[in-house]
TIVEXLO-367323 format. One line per field, with one value per residue (C-alpha): residue number from 1; residue in one letter; x, y, z. Coordinates in Angstrom, 3 decimals. Layout:
<atoms>
resi = [NUM,...] .
resn = [A,...] .
u = [X,...] .
v = [Y,...] .
w = [Z,...] .
</atoms>
This chain:
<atoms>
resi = [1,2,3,4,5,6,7,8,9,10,11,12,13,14,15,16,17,18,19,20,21,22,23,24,25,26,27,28,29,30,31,32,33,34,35,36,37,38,39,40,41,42,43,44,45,46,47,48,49,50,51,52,53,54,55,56,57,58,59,60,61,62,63,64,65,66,67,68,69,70,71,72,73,74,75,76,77,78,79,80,81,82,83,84,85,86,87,88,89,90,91,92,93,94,95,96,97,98,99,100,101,102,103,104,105,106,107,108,109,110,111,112,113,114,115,116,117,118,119,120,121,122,123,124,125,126,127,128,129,130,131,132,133,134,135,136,137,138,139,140,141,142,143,144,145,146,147,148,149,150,151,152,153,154,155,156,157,158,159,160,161,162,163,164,165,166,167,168,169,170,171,172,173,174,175,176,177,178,179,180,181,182,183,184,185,186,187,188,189,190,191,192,193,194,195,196,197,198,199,200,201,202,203,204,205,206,207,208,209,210,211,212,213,214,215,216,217,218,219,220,221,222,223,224,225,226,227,228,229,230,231,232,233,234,235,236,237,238,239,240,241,242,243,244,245,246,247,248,249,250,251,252,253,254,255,256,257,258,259,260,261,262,263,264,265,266,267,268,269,270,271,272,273,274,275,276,277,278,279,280,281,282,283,284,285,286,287,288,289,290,291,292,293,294,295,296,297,298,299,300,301,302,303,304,305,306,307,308,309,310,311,312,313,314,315,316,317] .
resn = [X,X,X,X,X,X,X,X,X,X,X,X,X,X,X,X,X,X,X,X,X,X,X,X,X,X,X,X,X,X,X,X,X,X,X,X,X,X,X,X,X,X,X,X,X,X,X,X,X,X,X,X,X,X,X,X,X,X,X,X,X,X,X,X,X,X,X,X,X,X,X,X,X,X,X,X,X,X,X,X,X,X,X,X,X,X,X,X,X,X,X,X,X,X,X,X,X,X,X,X,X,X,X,X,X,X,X,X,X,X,X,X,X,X,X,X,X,X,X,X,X,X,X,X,X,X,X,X,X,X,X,X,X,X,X,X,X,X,X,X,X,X,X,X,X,X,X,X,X,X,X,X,X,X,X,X,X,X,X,X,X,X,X,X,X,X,X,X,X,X,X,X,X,X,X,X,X,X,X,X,X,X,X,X,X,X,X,X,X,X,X,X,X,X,X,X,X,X,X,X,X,X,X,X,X,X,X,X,X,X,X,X,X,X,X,X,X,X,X,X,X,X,X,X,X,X,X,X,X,X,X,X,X,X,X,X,X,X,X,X,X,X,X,X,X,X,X,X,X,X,X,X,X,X,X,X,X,X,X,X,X,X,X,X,X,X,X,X,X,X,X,X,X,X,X,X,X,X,X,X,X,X,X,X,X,X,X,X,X,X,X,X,X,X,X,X,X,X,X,X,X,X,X,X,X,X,X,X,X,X,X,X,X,X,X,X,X] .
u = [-123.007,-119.513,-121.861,-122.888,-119.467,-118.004,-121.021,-119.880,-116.370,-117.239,-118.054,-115.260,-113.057,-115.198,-114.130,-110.622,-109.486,-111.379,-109.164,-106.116,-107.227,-107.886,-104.341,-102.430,-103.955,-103.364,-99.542,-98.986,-100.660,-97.826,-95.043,-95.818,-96.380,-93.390,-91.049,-92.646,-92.005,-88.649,-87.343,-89.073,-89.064,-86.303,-83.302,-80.857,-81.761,-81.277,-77.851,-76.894,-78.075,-76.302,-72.975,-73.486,-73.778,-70.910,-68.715,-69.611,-67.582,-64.524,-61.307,-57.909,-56.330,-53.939,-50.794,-50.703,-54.315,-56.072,-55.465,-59.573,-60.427,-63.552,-64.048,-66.952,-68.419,-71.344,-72.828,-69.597,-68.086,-71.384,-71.708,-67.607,-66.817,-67.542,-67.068,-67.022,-64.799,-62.476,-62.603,-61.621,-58.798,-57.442,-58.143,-55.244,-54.283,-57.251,-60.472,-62.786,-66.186,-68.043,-70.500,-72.117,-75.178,-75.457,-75.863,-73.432,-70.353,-68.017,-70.417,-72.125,-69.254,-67.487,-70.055,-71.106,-67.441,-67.605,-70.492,-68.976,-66.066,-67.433,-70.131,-66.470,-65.459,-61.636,-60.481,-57.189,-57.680,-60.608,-61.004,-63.146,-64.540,-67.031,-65.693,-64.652,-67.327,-69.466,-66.020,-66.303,-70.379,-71.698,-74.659,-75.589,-78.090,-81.987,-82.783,-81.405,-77.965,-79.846,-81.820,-78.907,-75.597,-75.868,-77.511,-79.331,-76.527,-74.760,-77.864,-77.721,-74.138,-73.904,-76.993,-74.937,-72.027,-73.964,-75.331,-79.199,-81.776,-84.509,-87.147,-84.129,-82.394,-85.868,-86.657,-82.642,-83.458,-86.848,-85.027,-83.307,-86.183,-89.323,-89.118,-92.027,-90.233,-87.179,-88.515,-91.006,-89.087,-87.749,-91.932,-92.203,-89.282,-90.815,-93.957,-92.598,-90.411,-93.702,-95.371,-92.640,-90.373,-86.230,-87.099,-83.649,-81.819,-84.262,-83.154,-79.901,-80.019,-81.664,-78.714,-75.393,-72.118,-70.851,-67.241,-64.272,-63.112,-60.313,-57.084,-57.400,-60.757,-60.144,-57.882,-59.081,-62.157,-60.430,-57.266,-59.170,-61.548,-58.592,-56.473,-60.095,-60.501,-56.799,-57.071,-60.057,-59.075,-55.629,-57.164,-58.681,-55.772,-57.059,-55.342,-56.840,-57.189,-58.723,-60.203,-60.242,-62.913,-63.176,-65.662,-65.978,-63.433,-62.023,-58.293,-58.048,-60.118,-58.059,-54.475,-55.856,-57.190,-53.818,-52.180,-54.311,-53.960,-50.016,-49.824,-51.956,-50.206,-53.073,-52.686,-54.561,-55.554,-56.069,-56.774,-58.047,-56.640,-59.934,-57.977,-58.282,-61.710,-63.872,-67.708,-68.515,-67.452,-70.403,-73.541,-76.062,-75.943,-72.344,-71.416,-71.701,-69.070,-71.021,-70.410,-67.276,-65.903,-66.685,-64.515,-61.699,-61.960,-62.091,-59.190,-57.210,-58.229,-57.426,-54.191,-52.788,-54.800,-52.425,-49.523,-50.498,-50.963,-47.860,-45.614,-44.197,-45.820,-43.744,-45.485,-46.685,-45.195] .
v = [3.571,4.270,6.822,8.807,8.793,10.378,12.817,14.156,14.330,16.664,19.966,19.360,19.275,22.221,24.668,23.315,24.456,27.648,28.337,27.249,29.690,32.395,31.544,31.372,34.697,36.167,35.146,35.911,39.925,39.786,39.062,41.481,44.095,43.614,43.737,46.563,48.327,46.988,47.805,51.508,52.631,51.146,53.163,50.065,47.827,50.895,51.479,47.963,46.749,49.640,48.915,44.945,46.472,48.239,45.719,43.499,45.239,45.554,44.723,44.558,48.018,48.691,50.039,53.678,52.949,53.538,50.485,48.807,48.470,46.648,47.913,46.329,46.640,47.147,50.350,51.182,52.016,53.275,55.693,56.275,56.446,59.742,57.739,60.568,62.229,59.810,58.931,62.474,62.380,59.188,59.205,59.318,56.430,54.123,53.263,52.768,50.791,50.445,47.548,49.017,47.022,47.398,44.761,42.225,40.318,38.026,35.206,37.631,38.972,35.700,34.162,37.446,37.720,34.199,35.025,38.156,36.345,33.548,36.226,37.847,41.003,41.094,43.833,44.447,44.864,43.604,46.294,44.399,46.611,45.065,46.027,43.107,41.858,41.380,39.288,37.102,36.695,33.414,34.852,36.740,38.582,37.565,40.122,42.202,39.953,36.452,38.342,40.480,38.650,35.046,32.900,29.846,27.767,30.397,30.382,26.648,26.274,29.507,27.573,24.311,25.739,27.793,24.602,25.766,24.210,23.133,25.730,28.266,26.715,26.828,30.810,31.654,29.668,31.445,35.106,34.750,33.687,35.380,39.626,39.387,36.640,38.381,41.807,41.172,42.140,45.671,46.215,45.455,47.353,50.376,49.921,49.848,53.137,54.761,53.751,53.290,56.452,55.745,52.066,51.474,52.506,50.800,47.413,48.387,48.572,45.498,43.981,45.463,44.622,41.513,41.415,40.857,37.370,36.378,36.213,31.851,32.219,35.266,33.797,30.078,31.932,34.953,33.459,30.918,33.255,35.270,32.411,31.747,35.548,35.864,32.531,33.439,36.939,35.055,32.575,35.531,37.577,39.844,41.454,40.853,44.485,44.465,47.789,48.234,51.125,53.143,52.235,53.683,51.649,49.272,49.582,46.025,44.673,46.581,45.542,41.633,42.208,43.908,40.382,38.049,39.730,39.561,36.405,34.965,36.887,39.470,43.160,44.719,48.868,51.279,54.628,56.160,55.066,54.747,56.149,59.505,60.073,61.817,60.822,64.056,61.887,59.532,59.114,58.729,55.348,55.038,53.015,54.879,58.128,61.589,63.476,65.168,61.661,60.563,63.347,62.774,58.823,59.355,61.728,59.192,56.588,58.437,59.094,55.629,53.136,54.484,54.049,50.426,49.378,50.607,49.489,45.605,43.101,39.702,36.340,34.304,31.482] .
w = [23.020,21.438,19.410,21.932,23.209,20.221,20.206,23.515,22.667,19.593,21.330,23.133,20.494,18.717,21.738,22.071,18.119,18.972,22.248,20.296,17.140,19.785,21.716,18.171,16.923,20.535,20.230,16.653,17.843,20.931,18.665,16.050,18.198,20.727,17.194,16.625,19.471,19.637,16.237,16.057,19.972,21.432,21.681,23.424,19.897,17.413,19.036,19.690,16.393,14.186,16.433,15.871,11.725,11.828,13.785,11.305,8.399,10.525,8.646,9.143,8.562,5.540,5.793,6.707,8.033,11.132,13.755,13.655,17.260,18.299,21.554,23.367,27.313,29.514,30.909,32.638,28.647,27.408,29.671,30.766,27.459,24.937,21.523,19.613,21.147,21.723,18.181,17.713,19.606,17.891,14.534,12.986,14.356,15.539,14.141,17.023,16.809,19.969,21.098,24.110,25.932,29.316,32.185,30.320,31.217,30.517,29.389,26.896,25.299,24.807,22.887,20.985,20.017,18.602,16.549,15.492,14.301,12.758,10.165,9.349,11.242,11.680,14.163,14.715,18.263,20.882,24.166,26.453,29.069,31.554,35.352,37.358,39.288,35.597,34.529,37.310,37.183,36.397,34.038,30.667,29.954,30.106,27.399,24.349,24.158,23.511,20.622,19.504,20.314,20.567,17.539,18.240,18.781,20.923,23.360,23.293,24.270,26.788,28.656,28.626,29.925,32.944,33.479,33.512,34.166,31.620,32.419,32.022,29.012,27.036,27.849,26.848,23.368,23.554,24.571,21.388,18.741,20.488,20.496,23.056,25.046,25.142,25.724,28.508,31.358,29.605,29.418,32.986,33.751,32.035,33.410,37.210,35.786,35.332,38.969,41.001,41.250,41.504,40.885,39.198,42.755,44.517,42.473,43.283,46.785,47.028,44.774,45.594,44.244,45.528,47.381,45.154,45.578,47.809,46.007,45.088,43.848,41.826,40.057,39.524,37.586,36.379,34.963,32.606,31.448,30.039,28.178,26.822,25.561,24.439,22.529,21.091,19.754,18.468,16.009,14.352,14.197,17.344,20.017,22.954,25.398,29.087,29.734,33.535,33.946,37.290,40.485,43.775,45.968,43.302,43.522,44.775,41.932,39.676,40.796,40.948,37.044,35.764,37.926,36.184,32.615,33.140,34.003,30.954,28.673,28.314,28.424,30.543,30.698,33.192,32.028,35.336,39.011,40.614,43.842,42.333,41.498,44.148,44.143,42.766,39.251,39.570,39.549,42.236,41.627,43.000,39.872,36.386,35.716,35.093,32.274,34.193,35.330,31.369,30.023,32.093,31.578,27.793,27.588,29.847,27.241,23.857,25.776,26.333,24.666,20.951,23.402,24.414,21.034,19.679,22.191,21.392,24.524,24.449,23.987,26.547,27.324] .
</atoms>
């Protein structure tokens, strides 16, 4: 009896290693090809990942050097800001190295700047340049910035401190050691890009911008966030810079930023009164700057950002 038993059992166990063989091989072929296709077709991880490079080597400037600014932001920067030119314009007295990926916040850049500091880049100054509702947002990024910002430790602790579940704890710690894992909704995206026409403002509709806090609660989130920037940035021997970029109908999200910055002791920098700017400066979208609203945002910047840096700010208490 207890032979025939293990006779049935062993076909069973025949078709199981097969399924796992076939499973393993299919898995290995994902990966492999999704780091492909990342590292060769993707233009967000060539620029990210030659901006991360750069950052990297950031020093402290010499004397009668440059000021090294590590300026870093979401979609509102990459495409509000014209880096080269605005590395034109202030050359001979900043050197400016961008860190542009879009649909981050606060969450993202906090922990990429601790990773950036602990592998050895030492700006000068930080400009941090996310908008205000992505300061205020509970979240980080499901792809790209698990991969390209955090390291596994990062992903562990940003996941902790959100307070995720288990399910969404394991895909952020899979996000950053799986290409496929972490790229699988930028396929899907580009797949619906490719059947569904305007997708991205359809997404957008269905997701607008969320209401700027009232007063109390802007501040009980906003105000920690910043003494946890500014400290940051100090133990490294960083300045710490808010860049407040322009959006339709923000002037009371701007003045409540500059409020909060003051009052932590961070400086805080608005090239561009969003009062001024017509829609004809942005896109259909209603969020991003056109090329027009870019050039005037990037002259703005190259204009006062020197200023700001030159001119003494008292410590906080």
């Amino acid at each position: 009896m207890p032979s025939s038993i293990s006779n049935s059992r062993h076909p069973a166990f025949t078709y199981a290693k097969i399924l796992f063989a076939i499973c393993a091989s299919l898995t290995i072929s994902f990966e492999l090809l999704s780091d492909d296709l990342l590292k060769h077709h993707s233009e967000t991880y060539a620029r990210v990942s030659q901006q991360y490079a750069d950052a990297l080597r950031v020093r402290h400037a010499k004397p009668r050097e440059p000021m090294s600014v590590l300026m870093v932001g979401n979609s509102l920067l990459l495409y509000g800001v014209d880096v080269d030119r605005l590395q034109k314009l202030t050359s001979s007295q900043l050197s400016i190295h961008p860190i542009f990926l879009e649909a981050t916040g606060y969450y993202d850049w906090l922990y990429a700047l601790r990773r950036l500091f602990r592998d050895g880049s030492r700006p000068q100054v930080v400009v941090l340049g996310v908008g205000v509702n992505a300061f205020l947002s509970n979240a980080v990024r499901q792809d790209y910035a698990p991969l390209m910002l955090f390291d596994l430790q990062d992903a562990y602790d940003v996941a902790s401190e959100l307070k995720f579940d288990r399910t969404a704890t394991g895909n952020l710690l899979l996000d950053h050691s799986s290409a496929f894992w972490d790229t699988r909704s930028v396929f899907r995206m580009q797949v619906l890009r490719h059947i569904v026409p305007h997708c991205q403002q359809l997404f957008l509709l269905l997701k607008p911008q969320p209401p700027v806090p009232p007063a109390p609660e802007f501040h009980a989130i906003a105000n920690p966030r910043l003494q946890r920037l500014r400290r940051l940035c100090a133990a490294y021997g960083a300045k710490l810079i808010i860049l407040v970029p322009p959006t339709p109908s923000s002037e009371d999200a701007v003045r409540r930023m500059t409020l909060a910055s003051q009052r932590e002791g961070v400086e805080s920098l608005v090239p561009v009164d969003p009062a001024v700017l017509s829609t004809y400066y942005y896109q259909p979208d209603e969020i991003h700057l056109t090329p027009e609203g870019a050039e005037i945002f990037t002259v703005a910047l190259a204009t006062y950002l020197p200023r700001q840096l030159l001119r003494p700010v008292a410590s906080p208490d």
